[in-house]
C-alpha distance (Angstrom), angle and dihedral (degrees) to the residues before:
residue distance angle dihedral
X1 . . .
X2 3.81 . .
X3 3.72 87.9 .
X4 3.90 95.2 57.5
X5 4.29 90.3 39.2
X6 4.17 80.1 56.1
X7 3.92 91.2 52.7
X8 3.66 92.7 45.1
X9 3.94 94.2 49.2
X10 3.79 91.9 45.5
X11 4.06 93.5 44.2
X12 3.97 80.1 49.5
X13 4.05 106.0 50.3
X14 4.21 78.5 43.6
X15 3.49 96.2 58.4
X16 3.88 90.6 40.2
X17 4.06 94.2 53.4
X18 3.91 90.5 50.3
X19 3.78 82.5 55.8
X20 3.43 90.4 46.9
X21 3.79 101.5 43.0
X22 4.21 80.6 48.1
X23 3.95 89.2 59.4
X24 3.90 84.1 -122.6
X25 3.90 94.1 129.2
X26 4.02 124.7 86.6
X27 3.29 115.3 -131.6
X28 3.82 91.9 -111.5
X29 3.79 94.4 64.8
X30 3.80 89.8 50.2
X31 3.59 83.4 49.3
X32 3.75 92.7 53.8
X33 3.70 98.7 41.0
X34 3.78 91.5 53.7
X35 3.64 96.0 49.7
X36 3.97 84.5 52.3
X37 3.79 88.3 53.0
X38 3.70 95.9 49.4
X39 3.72 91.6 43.8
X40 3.73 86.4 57.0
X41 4.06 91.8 51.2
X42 3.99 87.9 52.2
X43 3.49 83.5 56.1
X44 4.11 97.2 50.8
X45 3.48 85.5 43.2
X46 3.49 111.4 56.8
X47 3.70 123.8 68.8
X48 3.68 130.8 -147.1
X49 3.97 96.8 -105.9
X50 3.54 138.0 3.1
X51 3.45 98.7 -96.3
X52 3.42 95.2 58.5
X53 4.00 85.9 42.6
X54 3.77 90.0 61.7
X55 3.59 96.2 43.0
X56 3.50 92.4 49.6
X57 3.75 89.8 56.5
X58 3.72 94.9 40.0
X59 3.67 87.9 55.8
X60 3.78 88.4 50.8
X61 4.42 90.6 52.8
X62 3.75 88.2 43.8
X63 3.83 92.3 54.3
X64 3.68 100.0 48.1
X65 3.73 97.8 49.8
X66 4.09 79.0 73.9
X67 3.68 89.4 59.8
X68 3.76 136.9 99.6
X69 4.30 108.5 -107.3
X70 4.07 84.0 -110.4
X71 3.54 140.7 1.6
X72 3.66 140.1 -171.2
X73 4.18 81.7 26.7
X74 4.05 91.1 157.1
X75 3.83 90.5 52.9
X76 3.52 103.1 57.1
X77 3.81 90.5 40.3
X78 4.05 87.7 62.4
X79 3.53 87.6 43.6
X80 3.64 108.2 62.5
X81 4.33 105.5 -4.5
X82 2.96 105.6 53.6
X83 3.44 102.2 46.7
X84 4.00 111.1 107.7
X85 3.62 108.2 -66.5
X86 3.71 88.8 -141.6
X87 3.86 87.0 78.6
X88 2.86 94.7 58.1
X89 3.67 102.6 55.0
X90 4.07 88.6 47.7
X91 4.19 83.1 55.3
X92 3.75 113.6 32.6
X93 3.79 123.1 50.8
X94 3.82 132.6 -84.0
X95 3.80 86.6 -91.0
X96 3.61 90.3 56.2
X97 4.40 96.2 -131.5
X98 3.61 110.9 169.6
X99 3.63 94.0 179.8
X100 4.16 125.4 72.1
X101 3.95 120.6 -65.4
X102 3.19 136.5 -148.5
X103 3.90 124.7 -101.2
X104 3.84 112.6 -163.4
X105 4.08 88.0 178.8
X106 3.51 141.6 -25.9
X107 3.47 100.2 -79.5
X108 3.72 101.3 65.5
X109 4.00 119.6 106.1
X110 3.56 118.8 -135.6
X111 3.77 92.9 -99.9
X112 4.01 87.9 58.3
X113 3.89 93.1 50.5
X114 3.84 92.9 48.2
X115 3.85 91.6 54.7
X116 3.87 89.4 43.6
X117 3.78 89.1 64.0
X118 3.39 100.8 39.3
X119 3.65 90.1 56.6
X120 3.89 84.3 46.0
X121 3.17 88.5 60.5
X122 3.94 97.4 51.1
X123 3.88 91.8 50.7
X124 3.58 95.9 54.0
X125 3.82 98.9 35.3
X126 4.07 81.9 52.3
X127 3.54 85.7 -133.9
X128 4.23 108.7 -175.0
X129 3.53 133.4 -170.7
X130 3.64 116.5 -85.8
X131 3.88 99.1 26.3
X132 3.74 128.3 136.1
X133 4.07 102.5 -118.3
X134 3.64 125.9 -174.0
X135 3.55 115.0 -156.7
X136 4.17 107.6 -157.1
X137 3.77 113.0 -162.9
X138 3.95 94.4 10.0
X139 3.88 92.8 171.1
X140 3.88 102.5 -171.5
X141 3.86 95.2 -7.1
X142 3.55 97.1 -95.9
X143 3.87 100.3 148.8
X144 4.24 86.3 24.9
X145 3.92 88.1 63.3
X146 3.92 94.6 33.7
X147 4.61 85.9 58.7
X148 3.46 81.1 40.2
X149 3.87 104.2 61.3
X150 4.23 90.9 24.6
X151 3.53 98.9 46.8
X152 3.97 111.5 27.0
X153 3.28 99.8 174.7
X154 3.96 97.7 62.9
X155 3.60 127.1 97.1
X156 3.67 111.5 -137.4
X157 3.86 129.3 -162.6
X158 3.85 110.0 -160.1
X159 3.94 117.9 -168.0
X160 4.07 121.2 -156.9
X161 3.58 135.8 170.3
X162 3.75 93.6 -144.9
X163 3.76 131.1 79.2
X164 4.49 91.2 -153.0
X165 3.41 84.4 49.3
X166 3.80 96.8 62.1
X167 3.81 93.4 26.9
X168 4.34 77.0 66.3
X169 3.50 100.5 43.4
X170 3.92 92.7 44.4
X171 4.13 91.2 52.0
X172 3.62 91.8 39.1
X173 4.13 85.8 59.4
X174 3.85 92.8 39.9
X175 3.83 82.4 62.5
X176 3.50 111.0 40.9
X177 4.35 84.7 42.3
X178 3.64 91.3 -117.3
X179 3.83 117.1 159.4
X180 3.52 113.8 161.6
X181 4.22 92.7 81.3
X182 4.07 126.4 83.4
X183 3.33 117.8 -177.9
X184 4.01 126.5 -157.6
X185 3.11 140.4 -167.4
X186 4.06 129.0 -134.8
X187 3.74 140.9 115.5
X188 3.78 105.9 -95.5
X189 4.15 91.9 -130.0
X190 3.88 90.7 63.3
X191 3.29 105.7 24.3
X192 3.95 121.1 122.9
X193 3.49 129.9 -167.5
X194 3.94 144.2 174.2
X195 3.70 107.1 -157.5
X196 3.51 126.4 93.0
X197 4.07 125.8 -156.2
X198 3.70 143.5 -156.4
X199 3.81 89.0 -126.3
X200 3.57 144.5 15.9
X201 3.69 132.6 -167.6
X202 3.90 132.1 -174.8
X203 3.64 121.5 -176.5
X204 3.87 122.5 -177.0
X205 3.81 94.1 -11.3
X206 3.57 107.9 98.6
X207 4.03 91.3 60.9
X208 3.41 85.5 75.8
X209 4.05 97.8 50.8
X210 3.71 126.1 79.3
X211 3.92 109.4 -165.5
X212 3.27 103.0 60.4
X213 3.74 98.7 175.7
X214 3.32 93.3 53.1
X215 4.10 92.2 50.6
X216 3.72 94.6 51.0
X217 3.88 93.9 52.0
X218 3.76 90.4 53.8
X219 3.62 91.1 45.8
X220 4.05 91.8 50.1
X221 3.90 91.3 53.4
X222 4.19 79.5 65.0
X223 3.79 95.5 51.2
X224 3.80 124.2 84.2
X225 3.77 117.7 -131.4
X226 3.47 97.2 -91.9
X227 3.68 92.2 35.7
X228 3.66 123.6 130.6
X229 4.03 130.0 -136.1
X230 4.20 121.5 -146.7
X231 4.03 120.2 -166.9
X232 3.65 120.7 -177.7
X233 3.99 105.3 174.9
X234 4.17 127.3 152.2
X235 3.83 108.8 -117.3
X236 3.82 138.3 157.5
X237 3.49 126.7 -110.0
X238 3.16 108.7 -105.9
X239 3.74 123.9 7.0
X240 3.94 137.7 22.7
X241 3.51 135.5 -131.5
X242 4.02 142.6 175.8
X243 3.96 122.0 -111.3
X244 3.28 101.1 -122.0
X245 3.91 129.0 -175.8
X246 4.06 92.0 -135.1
X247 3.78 109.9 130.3
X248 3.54 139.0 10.7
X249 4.04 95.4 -86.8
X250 3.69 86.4 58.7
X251 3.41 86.8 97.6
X252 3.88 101.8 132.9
X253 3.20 92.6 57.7
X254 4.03 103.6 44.4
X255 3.91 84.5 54.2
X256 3.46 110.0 34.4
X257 3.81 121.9 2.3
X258 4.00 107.0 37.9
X259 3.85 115.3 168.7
X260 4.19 88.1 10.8
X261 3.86 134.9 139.6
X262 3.80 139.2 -130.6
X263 4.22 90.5 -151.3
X264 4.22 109.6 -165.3
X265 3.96 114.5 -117.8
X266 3.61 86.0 -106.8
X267 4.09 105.2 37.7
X268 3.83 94.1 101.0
X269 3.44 92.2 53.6
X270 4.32 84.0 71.0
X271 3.76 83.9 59.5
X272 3.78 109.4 68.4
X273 3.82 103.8 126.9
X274 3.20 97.4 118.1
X275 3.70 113.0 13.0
X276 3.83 121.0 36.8
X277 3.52 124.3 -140.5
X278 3.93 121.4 -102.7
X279 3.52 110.6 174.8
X280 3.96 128.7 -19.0
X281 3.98 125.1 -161.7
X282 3.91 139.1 -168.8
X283 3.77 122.9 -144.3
X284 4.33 120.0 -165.7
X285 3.79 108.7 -97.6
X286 3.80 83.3 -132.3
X287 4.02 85.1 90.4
X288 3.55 94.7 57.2
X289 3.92 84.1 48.8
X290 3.33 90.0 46.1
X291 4.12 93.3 56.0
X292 3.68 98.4 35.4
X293 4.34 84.9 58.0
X294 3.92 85.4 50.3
X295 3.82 89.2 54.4
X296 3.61 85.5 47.6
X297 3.61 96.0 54.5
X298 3.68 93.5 50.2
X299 3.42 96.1 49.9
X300 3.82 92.1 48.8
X301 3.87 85.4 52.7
X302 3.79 99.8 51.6
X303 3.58 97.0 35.7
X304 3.67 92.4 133.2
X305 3.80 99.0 61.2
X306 3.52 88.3 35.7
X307 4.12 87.1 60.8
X308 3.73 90.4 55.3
X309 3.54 88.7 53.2
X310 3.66 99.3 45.7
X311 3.97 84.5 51.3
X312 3.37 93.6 48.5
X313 3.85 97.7 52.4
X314 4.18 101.3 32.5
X315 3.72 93.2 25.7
X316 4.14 119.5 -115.0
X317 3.33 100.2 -73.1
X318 3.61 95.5 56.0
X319 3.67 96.0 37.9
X320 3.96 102.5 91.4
X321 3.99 81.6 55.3
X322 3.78 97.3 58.5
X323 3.64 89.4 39.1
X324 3.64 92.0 61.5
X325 3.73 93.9 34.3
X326 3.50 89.0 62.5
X327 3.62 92.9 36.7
X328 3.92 88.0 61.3
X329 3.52 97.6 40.4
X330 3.54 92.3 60.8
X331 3.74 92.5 50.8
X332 4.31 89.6 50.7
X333 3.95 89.0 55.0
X334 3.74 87.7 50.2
X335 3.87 101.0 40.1
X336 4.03 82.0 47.5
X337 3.66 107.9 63.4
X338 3.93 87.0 26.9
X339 3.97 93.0 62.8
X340 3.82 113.0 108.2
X341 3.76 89.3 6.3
X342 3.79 90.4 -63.1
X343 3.68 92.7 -64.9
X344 4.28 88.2 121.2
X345 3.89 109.0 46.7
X346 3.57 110.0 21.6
X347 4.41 132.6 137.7
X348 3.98 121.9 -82.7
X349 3.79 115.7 -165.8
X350 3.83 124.5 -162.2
X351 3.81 139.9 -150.0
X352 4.08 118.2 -159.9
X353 3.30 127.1 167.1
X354 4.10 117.8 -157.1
X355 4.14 112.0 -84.9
């Protein structure tokens, strides 16, 4: 019986992502469906008691201190940074954040939430004028420019796995005259480096690491002895899990999030052999709802240019696809830290300090 409920349920989510793929589902069944899947996760991952709740993520910190730092590191890349930075700039806001914001209220536009984080970010970082900062995982420069303009006497070290990426944070310096920002390039698993810095931040880049002791020990061999450590990352509650490309639902991850984790709000914490933890926050998932329905919007409203660039990079005939791939993606991210009123999925920043 199981075997022929497993054939119908696969035969099903087929039939639905031909729909999908064929733009032939309203954005209220996605909705729907995705809320089903991510009911069906809560139910994988909670256990019956607490004990078996902490065992079950003890199990989990165990297994990925056998683990590389990163894996699948190309994949990802493909996935999301190299994709036609022009998209981008139609979706995301004028500071470029591709990471949650932060909503104070309902009136604020997306460009007012990203600058609200960023400076989030500087207050509990204790970022100061004249400090070294390396930014790890800067994606578009976001928090790189944001030190930049605030702080102009700072040097700041951002690190990227994507050669657009720094080609746009390099011309975006070159015209706003800004000099105190070098950008490099490297995969965060290999990478070596010399330096060491007053302050480093990483936002959004450890969700798609796996040994996370082995991270944070490279990353304290490039903090001074009274240097400080920052982590914003997206987490549930509770428990952690691996996106894995298993079955046909795993669509998130086949598309956009290969080799990726679902860290706990608490898993760094089991990771304090070479950093020590100073203070550790949780933010409502309804502000990464909240920015993910922005992106949404402005997607929806530049859908034309965003067609030409979708036919430009998958070609015309797969264009309508990506469109809607996109499209949907958007809507998970949102429908994710929105379930339950963003009290399941939501963002956990850190503060360590070097041990």
């Amino acid at each position: 019986m199981e075997t022929i409920v497993k054939v119908a349920y696969d035969a099903s989510v087929k039939a639905v992502l031909t729909l999908l793929e064929k733009n032939l589902l309203p954005d209220v069944v996605i909705r729907r469906l995705t809320r089903l899947l991510l009911a069906g996760r809560l139910r994988s991952g909670y256990k019956p008691t607490a004990e078996l709740q902490l065992s079950d993520l003890l199990r989990f910190v165990n297994s990925i201190k056998e683990m590389a730092i990163a894996i699948n590191t190309e994949k990802p890349k493909t996935q999301h940074y190299e994709l036609p930075t022009a998209f981008f700039e139609l979706v995301l806001g004028r500071n470029m954040k591709y990471s949650s914001c932060y909503f104070s209220n309902d009136s604020n536009s997306l460009e007012d939430a990203e600058e609200a984080m960023l400076a989030l970010y500087c207050e509990r970082a204790k970022v100061e004028d004249g400090q070294s900062v390396l930014d790890v995982g800067c994606g578009w420069g976001s928090l790189s420019l944001y030190i930049a303009r605030k702080y102009s006497n700072c040097k700041i070290t951002g690190l990227c796995n994507s050669k657009t990426q720094k080609a746009f944070i390099d011309e975006k310096c070159r015209k706003r005259g800004i000099q105190n920002i070098e950008i490099i390039v490297g995969d965060i698993s290999t990478f070596e480096h010399e330096e060491t810095y007053d302050r480093v931040l990483s936002i959004e880049m450890f969700e798609h690491m796996k040994n996370y002791g082995e991270l944070l020990k490279k990353i304290g061999r490039w903090m001074k002895e009274d240097s400080l450590l920052f982590v914003h990352h997206f987490c549930h509650k509770t428990f952690a899990y691996h996106f894995e490309d298993v079955n046909d639902d795993d669509w998130i991850t086949r598309h956009f999030f290969s080799g990726g984790t679902m860290p706990s709000a608490n898993l760094l914490l089991y990771f304090q052999e070479d950093v020590t933890i100073v203070d550790h926050w949780l933010l409502n998932g309804k502000h990464y709802a909240n920015t993910s329905e922005e992106w949404l919007k402005r997607m929806d409203k530049e859908i034309v240019a965003i067609k030409e660039i979708m036919e430009m990079t998958y070609g015309k005939e797969e264009a309508v696809k990506w469109m809607v791939y996109w499209r949907t993606f958007f809507i998970a991210v949102a429908e994710l830290f929105g379930y339950s009123n963003g009290e399941e999925w939501m963002v956990s920043h850190f503060l360590f300090k070097k041990k």
